[in-house]
C-alpha positions as CSV (number, residue, x, y, z in Angstrom):
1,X,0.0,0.0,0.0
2,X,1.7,3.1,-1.4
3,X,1.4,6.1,-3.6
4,X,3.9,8.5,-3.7
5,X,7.5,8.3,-5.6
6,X,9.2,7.1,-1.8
7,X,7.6,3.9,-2.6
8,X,8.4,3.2,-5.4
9,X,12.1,1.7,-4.7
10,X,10.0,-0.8,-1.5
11,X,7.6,-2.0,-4.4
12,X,10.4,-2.7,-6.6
13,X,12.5,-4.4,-3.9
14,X,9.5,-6.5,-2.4
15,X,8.8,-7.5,-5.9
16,X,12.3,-8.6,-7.1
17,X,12.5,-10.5,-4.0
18,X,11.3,-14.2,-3.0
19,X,8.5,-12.9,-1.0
20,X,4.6,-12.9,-3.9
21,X,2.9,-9.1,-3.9
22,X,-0.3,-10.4,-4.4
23,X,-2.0,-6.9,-4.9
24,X,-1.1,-3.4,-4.8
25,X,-3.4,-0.6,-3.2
26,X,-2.9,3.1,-4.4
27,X,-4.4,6.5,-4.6
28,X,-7.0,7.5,-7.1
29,X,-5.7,9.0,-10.3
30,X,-5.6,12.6,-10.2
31,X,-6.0,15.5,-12.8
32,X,-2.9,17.7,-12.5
33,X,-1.2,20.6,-14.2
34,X,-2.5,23.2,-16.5
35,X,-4.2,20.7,-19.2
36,X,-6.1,18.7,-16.4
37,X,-4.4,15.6,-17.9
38,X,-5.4,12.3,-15.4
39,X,-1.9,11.3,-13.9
40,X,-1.7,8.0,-12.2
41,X,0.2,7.8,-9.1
42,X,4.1,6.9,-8.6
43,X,3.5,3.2,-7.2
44,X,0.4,2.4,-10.2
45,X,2.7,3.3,-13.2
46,X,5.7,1.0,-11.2
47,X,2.7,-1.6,-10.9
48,X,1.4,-1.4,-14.0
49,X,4.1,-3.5,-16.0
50,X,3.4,-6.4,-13.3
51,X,0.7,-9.4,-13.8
52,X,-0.6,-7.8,-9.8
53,X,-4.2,-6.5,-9.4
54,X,-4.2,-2.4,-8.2
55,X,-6.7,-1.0,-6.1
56,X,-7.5,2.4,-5.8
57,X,-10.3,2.5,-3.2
58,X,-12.2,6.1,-2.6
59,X,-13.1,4.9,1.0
60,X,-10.8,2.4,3.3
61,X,-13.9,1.6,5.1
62,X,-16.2,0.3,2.5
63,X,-17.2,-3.5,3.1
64,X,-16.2,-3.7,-0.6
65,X,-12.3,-2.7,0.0
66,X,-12.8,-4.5,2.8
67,X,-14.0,-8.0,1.3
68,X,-11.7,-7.4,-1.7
69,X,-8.6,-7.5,0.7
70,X,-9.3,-10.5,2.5
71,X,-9.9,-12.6,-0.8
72,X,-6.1,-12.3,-1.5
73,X,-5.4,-14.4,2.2
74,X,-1.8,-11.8,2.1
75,X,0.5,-12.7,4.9
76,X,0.9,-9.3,5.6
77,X,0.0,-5.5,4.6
78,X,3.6,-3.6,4.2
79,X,3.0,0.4,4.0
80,X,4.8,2.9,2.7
81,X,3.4,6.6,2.3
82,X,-0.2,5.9,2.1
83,X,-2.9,6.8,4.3
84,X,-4.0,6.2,7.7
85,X,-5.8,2.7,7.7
86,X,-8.8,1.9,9.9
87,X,-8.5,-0.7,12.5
88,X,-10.6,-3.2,10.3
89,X,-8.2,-3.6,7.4
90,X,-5.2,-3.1,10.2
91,X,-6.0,-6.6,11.7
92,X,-6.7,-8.1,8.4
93,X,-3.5,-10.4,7.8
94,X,-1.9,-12.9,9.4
95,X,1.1,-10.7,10.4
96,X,-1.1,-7.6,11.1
97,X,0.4,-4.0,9.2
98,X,3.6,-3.2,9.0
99,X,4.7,0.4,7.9
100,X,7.9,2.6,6.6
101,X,8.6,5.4,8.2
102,X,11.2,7.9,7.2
103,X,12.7,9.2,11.0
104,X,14.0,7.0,13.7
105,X,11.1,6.6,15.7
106,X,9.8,7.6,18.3
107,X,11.3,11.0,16.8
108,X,9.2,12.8,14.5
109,X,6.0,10.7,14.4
110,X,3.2,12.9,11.7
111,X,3.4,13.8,8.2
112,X,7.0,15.1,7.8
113,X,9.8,14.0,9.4
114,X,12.3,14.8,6.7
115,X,11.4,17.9,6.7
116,X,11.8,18.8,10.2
117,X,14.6,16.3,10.6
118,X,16.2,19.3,8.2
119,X,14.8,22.4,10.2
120,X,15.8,21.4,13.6
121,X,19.1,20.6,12.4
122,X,19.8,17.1,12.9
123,X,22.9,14.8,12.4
124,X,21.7,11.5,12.0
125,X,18.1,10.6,10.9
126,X,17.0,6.9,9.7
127,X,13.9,4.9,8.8
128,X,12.0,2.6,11.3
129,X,9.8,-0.5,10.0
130,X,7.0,-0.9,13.0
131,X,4.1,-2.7,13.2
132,X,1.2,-0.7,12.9
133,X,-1.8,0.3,15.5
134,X,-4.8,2.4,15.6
135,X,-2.8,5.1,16.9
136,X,-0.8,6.8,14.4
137,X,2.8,5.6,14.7
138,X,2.6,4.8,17.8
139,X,3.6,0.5,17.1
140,X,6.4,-1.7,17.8
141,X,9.6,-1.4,16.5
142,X,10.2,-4.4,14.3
143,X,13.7,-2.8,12.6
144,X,15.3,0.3,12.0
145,X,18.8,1.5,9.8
146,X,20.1,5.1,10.7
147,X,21.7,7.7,8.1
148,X,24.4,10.5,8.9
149,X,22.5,13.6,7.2
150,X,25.2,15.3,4.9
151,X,25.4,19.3,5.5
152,X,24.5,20.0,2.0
153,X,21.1,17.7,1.8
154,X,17.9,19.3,0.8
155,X,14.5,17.5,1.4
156,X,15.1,16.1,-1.9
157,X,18.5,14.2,-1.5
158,X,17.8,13.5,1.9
159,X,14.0,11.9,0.5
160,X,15.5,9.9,-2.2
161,X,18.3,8.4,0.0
162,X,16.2,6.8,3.0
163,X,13.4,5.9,0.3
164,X,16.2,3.3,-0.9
165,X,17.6,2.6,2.6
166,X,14.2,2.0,3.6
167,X,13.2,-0.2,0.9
168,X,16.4,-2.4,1.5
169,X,15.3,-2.0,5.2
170,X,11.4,-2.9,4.7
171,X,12.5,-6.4,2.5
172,X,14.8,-8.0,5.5
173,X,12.2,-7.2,8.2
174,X,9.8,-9.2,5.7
175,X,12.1,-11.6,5.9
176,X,12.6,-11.8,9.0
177,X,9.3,-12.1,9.5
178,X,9.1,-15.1,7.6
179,X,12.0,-16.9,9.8
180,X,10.3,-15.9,12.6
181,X,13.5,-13.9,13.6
182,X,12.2,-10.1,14.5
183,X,12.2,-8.9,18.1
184,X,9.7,-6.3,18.7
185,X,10.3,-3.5,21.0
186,X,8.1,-0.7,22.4
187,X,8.4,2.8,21.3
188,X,9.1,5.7,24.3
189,X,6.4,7.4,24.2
190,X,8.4,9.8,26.8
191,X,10.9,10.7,23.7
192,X,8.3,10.7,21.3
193,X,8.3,14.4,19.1
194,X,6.0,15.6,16.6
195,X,6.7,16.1,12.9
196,X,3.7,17.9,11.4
197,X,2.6,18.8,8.1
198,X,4.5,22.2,7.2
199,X,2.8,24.9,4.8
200,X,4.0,27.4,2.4
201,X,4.0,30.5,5.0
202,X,6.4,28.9,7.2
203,X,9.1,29.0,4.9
204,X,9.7,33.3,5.4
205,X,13.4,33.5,6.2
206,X,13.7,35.8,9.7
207,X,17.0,37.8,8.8
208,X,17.6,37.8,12.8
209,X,17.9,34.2,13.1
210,X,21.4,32.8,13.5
211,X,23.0,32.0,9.8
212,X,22.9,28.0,10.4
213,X,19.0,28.2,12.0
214,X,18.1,29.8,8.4
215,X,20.3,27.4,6.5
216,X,18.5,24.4,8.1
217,X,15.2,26.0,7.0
218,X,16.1,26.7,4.1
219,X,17.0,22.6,3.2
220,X,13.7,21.4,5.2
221,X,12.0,23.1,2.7
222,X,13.5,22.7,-0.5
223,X,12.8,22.0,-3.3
224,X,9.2,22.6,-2.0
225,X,7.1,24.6,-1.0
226,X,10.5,26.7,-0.4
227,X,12.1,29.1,1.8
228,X,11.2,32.9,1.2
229,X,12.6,36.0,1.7
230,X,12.0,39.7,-0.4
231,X,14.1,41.9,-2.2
232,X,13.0,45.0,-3.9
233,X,9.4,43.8,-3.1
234,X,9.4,40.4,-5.1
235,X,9.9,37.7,-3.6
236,X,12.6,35.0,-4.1
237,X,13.5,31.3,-2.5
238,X,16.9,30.3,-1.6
239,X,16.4,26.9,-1.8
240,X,20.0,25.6,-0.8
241,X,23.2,27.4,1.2
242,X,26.0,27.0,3.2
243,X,26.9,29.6,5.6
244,X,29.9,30.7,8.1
245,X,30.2,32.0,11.8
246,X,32.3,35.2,10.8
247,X,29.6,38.3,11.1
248,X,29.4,42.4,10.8
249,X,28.3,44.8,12.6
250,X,25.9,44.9,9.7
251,X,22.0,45.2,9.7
252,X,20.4,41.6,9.4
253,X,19.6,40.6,5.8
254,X,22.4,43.2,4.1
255,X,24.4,42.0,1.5
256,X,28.0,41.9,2.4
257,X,29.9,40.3,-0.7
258,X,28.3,40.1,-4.5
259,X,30.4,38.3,-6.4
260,X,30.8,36.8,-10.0
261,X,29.9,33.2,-7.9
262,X,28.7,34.0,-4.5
263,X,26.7,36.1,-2.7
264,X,27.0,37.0,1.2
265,X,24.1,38.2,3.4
266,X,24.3,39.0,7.3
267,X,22.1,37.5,9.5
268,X,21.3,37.6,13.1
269,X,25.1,35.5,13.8
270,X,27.0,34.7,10.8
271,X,26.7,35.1,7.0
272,X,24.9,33.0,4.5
273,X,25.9,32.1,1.3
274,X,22.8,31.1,-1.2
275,X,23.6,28.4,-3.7
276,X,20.5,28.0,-5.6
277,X,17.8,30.5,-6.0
278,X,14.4,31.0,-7.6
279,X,12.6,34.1,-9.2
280,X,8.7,33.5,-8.6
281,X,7.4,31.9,-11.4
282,X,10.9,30.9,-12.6
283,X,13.4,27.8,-12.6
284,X,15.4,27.2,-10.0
285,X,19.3,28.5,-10.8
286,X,22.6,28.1,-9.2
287,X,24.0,31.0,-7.5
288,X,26.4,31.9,-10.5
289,X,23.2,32.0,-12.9
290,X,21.4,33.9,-10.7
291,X,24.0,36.4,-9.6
292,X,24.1,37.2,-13.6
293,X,20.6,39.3,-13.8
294,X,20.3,40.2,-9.8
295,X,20.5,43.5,-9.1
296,X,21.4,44.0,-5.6
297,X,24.4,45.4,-4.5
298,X,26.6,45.3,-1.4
299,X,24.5,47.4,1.6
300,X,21.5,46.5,0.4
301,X,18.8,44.1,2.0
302,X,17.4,41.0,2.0
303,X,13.7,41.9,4.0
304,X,12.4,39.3,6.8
Protein backbone atom coordinates (compact mmCIF):
# COMPACT_ATOMS: atom_id res chain seq x y z
CA UNK A 1 0.00 0.00 0.00
CA UNK A 2 1.67 3.05 -1.37
CA UNK A 3 1.38 6.10 -3.63
CA UNK A 4 3.95 8.49 -3.74
CA UNK A 5 7.47 8.30 -5.55
CA UNK A 6 9.16 7.07 -1.77
CA UNK A 7 7.57 3.92 -2.57
CA UNK A 8 8.42 3.19 -5.41
CA UNK A 9 12.14 1.67 -4.74
CA UNK A 10 10.01 -0.83 -1.45
CA UNK A 11 7.59 -1.95 -4.41
CA UNK A 12 10.36 -2.72 -6.56
CA UNK A 13 12.51 -4.41 -3.91
CA UNK A 14 9.52 -6.54 -2.43
CA UNK A 15 8.85 -7.50 -5.91
CA UNK A 16 12.25 -8.63 -7.14
CA UNK A 17 12.47 -10.52 -4.01
CA UNK A 18 11.31 -14.24 -3.01
CA UNK A 19 8.48 -12.91 -1.05
CA UNK A 20 4.56 -12.91 -3.91
CA UNK A 21 2.90 -9.12 -3.88
CA UNK A 22 -0.31 -10.45 -4.42
CA UNK A 23 -2.05 -6.94 -4.87
CA UNK A 24 -1.09 -3.40 -4.83
CA UNK A 25 -3.40 -0.56 -3.19
CA UNK A 26 -2.92 3.09 -4.38
CA UNK A 27 -4.43 6.45 -4.59
CA UNK A 28 -6.99 7.50 -7.12
CA UNK A 29 -5.75 8.96 -10.33
CA UNK A 30 -5.63 12.62 -10.17
CA UNK A 31 -6.01 15.46 -12.80
CA UNK A 32 -2.89 17.67 -12.45
CA UNK A 33 -1.24 20.64 -14.22
CA UNK A 34 -2.48 23.22 -16.45
CA UNK A 35 -4.24 20.68 -19.15
CA UNK A 36 -6.05 18.71 -16.39
CA UNK A 37 -4.38 15.60 -17.88
CA UNK A 38 -5.37 12.33 -15.44
CA UNK A 39 -1.89 11.26 -13.95
CA UNK A 40 -1.69 8.02 -12.24
CA UNK A 41 0.19 7.76 -9.10
CA UNK A 42 4.08 6.94 -8.61
CA UNK A 43 3.52 3.17 -7.17
CA UNK A 44 0.42 2.42 -10.15
CA UNK A 45 2.74 3.26 -13.20
CA UNK A 46 5.71 0.99 -11.21
CA UNK A 47 2.70 -1.59 -10.94
CA UNK A 48 1.42 -1.45 -14.05
CA UNK A 49 4.07 -3.47 -15.98
CA UNK A 50 3.43 -6.35 -13.33
CA UNK A 51 0.68 -9.35 -13.75
CA UNK A 52 -0.63 -7.81 -9.84
CA UNK A 53 -4.16 -6.46 -9.42
CA UNK A 54 -4.22 -2.39 -8.25
CA UNK A 55 -6.69 -0.99 -6.12
CA UNK A 56 -7.53 2.43 -5.82
CA UNK A 57 -10.31 2.48 -3.19
CA UNK A 58 -12.19 6.07 -2.59
CA UNK A 59 -13.08 4.85 0.96
CA UNK A 60 -10.78 2.43 3.26
CA UNK A 61 -13.87 1.59 5.06
CA UNK A 62 -16.17 0.31 2.53
CA UNK A 63 -17.21 -3.49 3.09
CA UNK A 64 -16.17 -3.71 -0.63
CA UNK A 65 -12.26 -2.65 -0.04
CA UNK A 66 -12.77 -4.46 2.75
CA UNK A 67 -14.04 -7.97 1.31
CA UNK A 68 -11.68 -7.38 -1.66
CA UNK A 69 -8.65 -7.51 0.66
CA UNK A 70 -9.27 -10.49 2.53
CA UNK A 71 -9.88 -12.59 -0.81
CA UNK A 72 -6.14 -12.28 -1.53
CA UNK A 73 -5.37 -14.40 2.17
CA UNK A 74 -1.84 -11.78 2.08
CA UNK A 75 0.47 -12.68 4.88
CA UNK A 76 0.95 -9.28 5.58
CA UNK A 77 -0.04 -5.55 4.57
CA UNK A 78 3.58 -3.64 4.16
CA UNK A 79 3.00 0.40 4.01
CA UNK A 80 4.83 2.86 2.66
CA UNK A 81 3.41 6.58 2.28
CA UNK A 82 -0.18 5.90 2.12
CA UNK A 83 -2.94 6.85 4.35
CA UNK A 84 -3.96 6.21 7.73
CA UNK A 85 -5.82 2.72 7.74
CA UNK A 86 -8.84 1.87 9.86
CA UNK A 87 -8.46 -0.69 12.51
CA UNK A 88 -10.61 -3.19 10.27
CA UNK A 89 -8.23 -3.58 7.40
CA UNK A 90 -5.15 -3.06 10.23
CA UNK A 91 -5.97 -6.65 11.68
CA UNK A 92 -6.68 -8.14 8.41
CA UNK A 93 -3.47 -10.44 7.75
CA UNK A 94 -1.91 -12.90 9.41
CA UNK A 95 1.12 -10.72 10.42
CA UNK A 96 -1.11 -7.60 11.08
CA UNK A 97 0.41 -4.04 9.15
CA UNK A 98 3.59 -3.15 8.96
CA UNK A 99 4.69 0.40 7.92
CA UNK A 100 7.88 2.55 6.59
CA UNK A 101 8.60 5.38 8.24
CA UNK A 102 11.18 7.91 7.20
CA UNK A 103 12.74 9.18 10.96
CA UNK A 104 14.02 7.03 13.69
CA UNK A 105 11.13 6.60 15.69
CA UNK A 106 9.77 7.57 18.29
CA UNK A 107 11.27 10.95 16.76
CA UNK A 108 9.17 12.77 14.50
CA UNK A 109 6.03 10.70 14.39
CA UNK A 110 3.19 12.94 11.75
CA UNK A 111 3.36 13.84 8.25
CA UNK A 112 6.99 15.14 7.76
CA UNK A 113 9.78 13.96 9.39
CA UNK A 114 12.32 14.80 6.75
CA UNK A 115 11.41 17.92 6.73
CA UNK A 116 11.81 18.82 10.24
CA UNK A 117 14.62 16.32 10.62
CA UNK A 118 16.25 19.33 8.16
CA UNK A 119 14.76 22.37 10.24
CA UNK A 120 15.85 21.39 13.62
CA UNK A 121 19.13 20.55 12.43
CA UNK A 122 19.83 17.12 12.92
CA UNK A 123 22.88 14.83 12.39
CA UNK A 124 21.65 11.54 12.04
CA UNK A 125 18.13 10.61 10.85
CA UNK A 126 16.99 6.88 9.70
CA UNK A 127 13.90 4.91 8.76
CA UNK A 128 12.03 2.56 11.28
CA UNK A 129 9.76 -0.55 9.95
CA UNK A 130 6.96 -0.92 13.00
CA UNK A 131 4.10 -2.71 13.17
CA UNK A 132 1.22 -0.75 12.87
CA UNK A 133 -1.81 0.29 15.52
CA UNK A 134 -4.84 2.44 15.56
CA UNK A 135 -2.79 5.07 16.93
CA UNK A 136 -0.75 6.82 14.38
CA UNK A 137 2.84 5.59 14.65
CA UNK A 138 2.58 4.77 17.76
CA UNK A 139 3.60 0.46 17.09
CA UNK A 140 6.36 -1.74 17.83
CA UNK A 141 9.55 -1.36 16.53
CA UNK A 142 10.25 -4.39 14.26
CA UNK A 143 13.66 -2.78 12.58
CA UNK A 144 15.27 0.30 11.99
CA UNK A 145 18.80 1.48 9.78
CA UNK A 146 20.06 5.07 10.73
CA UNK A 147 21.66 7.72 8.09
CA UNK A 148 24.36 10.49 8.88
CA UNK A 149 22.48 13.57 7.17
CA UNK A 150 25.16 15.33 4.87
CA UNK A 151 25.39 19.31 5.53
CA UNK A 152 24.48 20.00 2.04
CA UNK A 153 21.10 17.73 1.79
CA UNK A 154 17.86 19.34 0.81
CA UNK A 155 14.50 17.54 1.39
CA UNK A 156 15.14 16.10 -1.90
CA UNK A 157 18.50 14.22 -1.53
CA UNK A 158 17.79 13.47 1.85
CA UNK A 159 14.00 11.87 0.53
CA UNK A 160 15.53 9.93 -2.18
CA UNK A 161 18.35 8.37 0.05
CA UNK A 162 16.17 6.83 2.95
CA UNK A 163 13.40 5.85 0.27
CA UNK A 164 16.16 3.29 -0.93
CA UNK A 165 17.61 2.59 2.61
CA UNK A 166 14.24 2.02 3.57
CA UNK A 167 13.15 -0.16 0.92
CA UNK A 168 16.44 -2.36 1.53
CA UNK A 169 15.28 -2.03 5.21
CA UNK A 170 11.40 -2.86 4.67
CA UNK A 171 12.49 -6.40 2.52
CA UNK A 172 14.82 -8.02 5.54
CA UNK A 173 12.17 -7.25 8.24
CA UNK A 174 9.81 -9.24 5.69
CA UNK A 175 12.12 -11.64 5.88
CA UNK A 176 12.65 -11.78 8.97
CA UNK A 177 9.35 -12.11 9.52
CA UNK A 178 9.09 -15.07 7.62
CA UNK A 179 11.97 -16.87 9.80
CA UNK A 180 10.26 -15.88 12.59
CA UNK A 181 13.51 -13.90 13.59
CA UNK A 182 12.22 -10.14 14.51
CA UNK A 183 12.25 -8.89 18.10
CA UNK A 184 9.71 -6.27 18.69
CA UNK A 185 10.35 -3.46 21.02
CA UNK A 186 8.11 -0.74 22.37
CA UNK A 187 8.44 2.80 21.34
CA UNK A 188 9.15 5.66 24.29
CA UNK A 189 6.41 7.40 24.22
CA UNK A 190 8.38 9.85 26.84
CA UNK A 191 10.87 10.70 23.68
CA UNK A 192 8.26 10.70 21.28
CA UNK A 193 8.25 14.36 19.11
CA UNK A 194 6.00 15.56 16.65
CA UNK A 195 6.70 16.10 12.85
CA UNK A 196 3.66 17.86 11.38
CA UNK A 197 2.57 18.80 8.13
CA UNK A 198 4.46 22.21 7.17
CA UNK A 199 2.79 24.92 4.76
CA UNK A 200 3.96 27.41 2.42
CA UNK A 201 3.96 30.47 5.01
CA UNK A 202 6.36 28.88 7.24
CA UNK A 203 9.08 29.03 4.89
CA UNK A 204 9.67 33.29 5.42
CA UNK A 205 13.39 33.52 6.25
CA UNK A 206 13.71 35.79 9.69
CA UNK A 207 16.96 37.80 8.83
CA UNK A 208 17.64 37.82 12.76
CA UNK A 209 17.91 34.22 13.14
CA UNK A 210 21.44 32.82 13.48
CA UNK A 211 23.01 31.98 9.81
CA UNK A 212 22.88 27.98 10.42
CA UNK A 213 19.03 28.19 12.05
CA UNK A 214 18.14 29.80 8.45
CA UNK A 215 20.25 27.36 6.54
CA UNK A 216 18.49 24.38 8.10
CA UNK A 217 15.22 26.03 6.97
CA UNK A 218 16.15 26.74 4.06
CA UNK A 219 17.00 22.56 3.17
CA UNK A 220 13.73 21.42 5.20
CA UNK A 221 12.03 23.12 2.73
CA UNK A 222 13.50 22.70 -0.51
CA UNK A 223 12.83 22.01 -3.30
CA UNK A 224 9.24 22.64 -1.96
CA UNK A 225 7.10 24.64 -0.96
CA UNK A 226 10.51 26.68 -0.40
CA UNK A 227 12.12 29.08 1.84
CA UNK A 228 11.22 32.90 1.16
CA UNK A 229 12.55 35.97 1.67
CA UNK A 230 12.01 39.71 -0.37
CA UNK A 231 14.13 41.91 -2.24
CA UNK A 232 13.00 45.04 -3.93
CA UNK A 233 9.40 43.80 -3.13
CA UNK A 234 9.43 40.41 -5.14
CA UNK A 235 9.88 37.68 -3.56
CA UNK A 236 12.64 35.00 -4.06
CA UNK A 237 13.46 31.28 -2.54
CA UNK A 238 16.85 30.28 -1.62
CA UNK A 239 16.43 26.89 -1.76
CA UNK A 240 19.96 25.58 -0.76
CA UNK A 241 23.16 27.36 1.15
CA UNK A 242 25.96 27.00 3.19
CA UNK A 243 26.94 29.62 5.65
CA UNK A 244 29.94 30.73 8.11
CA UNK A 245 30.20 32.02 11.81
CA UNK A 246 32.31 35.20 10.78
CA UNK A 247 29.56 38.28 11.12
CA UNK A 248 29.40 42.41 10.83
CA UNK A 249 28.30 44.81 12.60
CA UNK A 250 25.89 44.87 9.71
CA UNK A 251 22.01 45.19 9.72
CA UNK A 252 20.43 41.63 9.41
CA UNK A 253 19.59 40.65 5.79
CA UNK A 254 22.39 43.21 4.12
CA UNK A 255 24.40 42.01 1.48
CA UNK A 256 28.00 41.92 2.37
CA UNK A 257 29.87 40.25 -0.67
CA UNK A 258 28.29 40.10 -4.53
CA UNK A 259 30.43 38.33 -6.42
CA UNK A 260 30.81 36.79 -9.97
CA UNK A 261 29.88 33.24 -7.91
CA UNK A 262 28.71 33.96 -4.53
CA UNK A 263 26.67 36.07 -2.68
CA UNK A 264 27.01 36.95 1.21
CA UNK A 265 24.12 38.16 3.42
CA UNK A 266 24.30 38.98 7.31
CA UNK A 267 22.09 37.46 9.51
CA UNK A 268 21.26 37.61 13.07
CA UNK A 269 25.08 35.52 13.78
CA UNK A 270 27.04 34.71 10.85
CA UNK A 271 26.73 35.11 7.00
CA UNK A 272 24.88 32.99 4.51
CA UNK A 273 25.89 32.11 1.28
CA UNK A 274 22.77 31.14 -1.18
CA UNK A 275 23.61 28.37 -3.68
CA UNK A 276 20.54 27.98 -5.57
CA UNK A 277 17.75 30.52 -5.96
CA UNK A 278 14.40 30.99 -7.61
CA UNK A 279 12.55 34.10 -9.16
CA UNK A 280 8.66 33.46 -8.65
CA UNK A 281 7.43 31.91 -11.37
CA UNK A 282 10.90 30.89 -12.64
CA UNK A 283 13.45 27.75 -12.56
CA UNK A 284 15.41 27.21 -9.99
CA UNK A 285 19.31 28.50 -10.79
CA UNK A 286 22.63 28.10 -9.24
CA UNK A 287 23.97 31.05 -7.53
CA UNK A 288 26.35 31.94 -10.49
CA UNK A 289 23.15 31.97 -12.87
CA UNK A 290 21.36 33.93 -10.67
CA UNK A 291 23.96 36.42 -9.55
CA UNK A 292 24.11 37.19 -13.58
CA UNK A 293 20.56 39.29 -13.76
CA UNK A 294 20.32 40.21 -9.80
CA UNK A 295 20.48 43.48 -9.12
CA UNK A 296 21.44 43.99 -5.65
CA UNK A 297 24.37 45.39 -4.46
CA UNK A 298 26.56 45.34 -1.41
CA UNK A 299 24.48 47.41 1.60
CA UNK A 300 21.49 46.49 0.42
CA UNK A 301 18.80 44.15 2.05
CA UNK A 302 17.44 41.01 2.04
CA UNK A 303 13.72 41.87 4.04
CA UNK A 304 12.42 39.27 6.75
Amino acid sequence: MGTPEFAVPSFINIQNSNHEIVAVVTGMDKRRGRGQQVTETPVKQAAKSFDIPIIQPESLKSEEFIETLSSFNADIFVVVAFRILPRSVIGIPKFGTVNLHSSLLPKYRGAAPINWALINGDKETGVTIFQIEPKVDTGDILLQQSLTIDPLDTCKELHDKLSLIGAETLVKAIDDFEIGNLKKSKQDNTLATKAPKIFPEMGKINWNDNAEKIKNLIHGFSPFPGAFTNFNNKRLKILRAEYIDDSTNQPAGTILIKEKNRLGIQTGNGTLFPLEMQKAGKKMLRIKEFLNGFQGNIGDKFIS
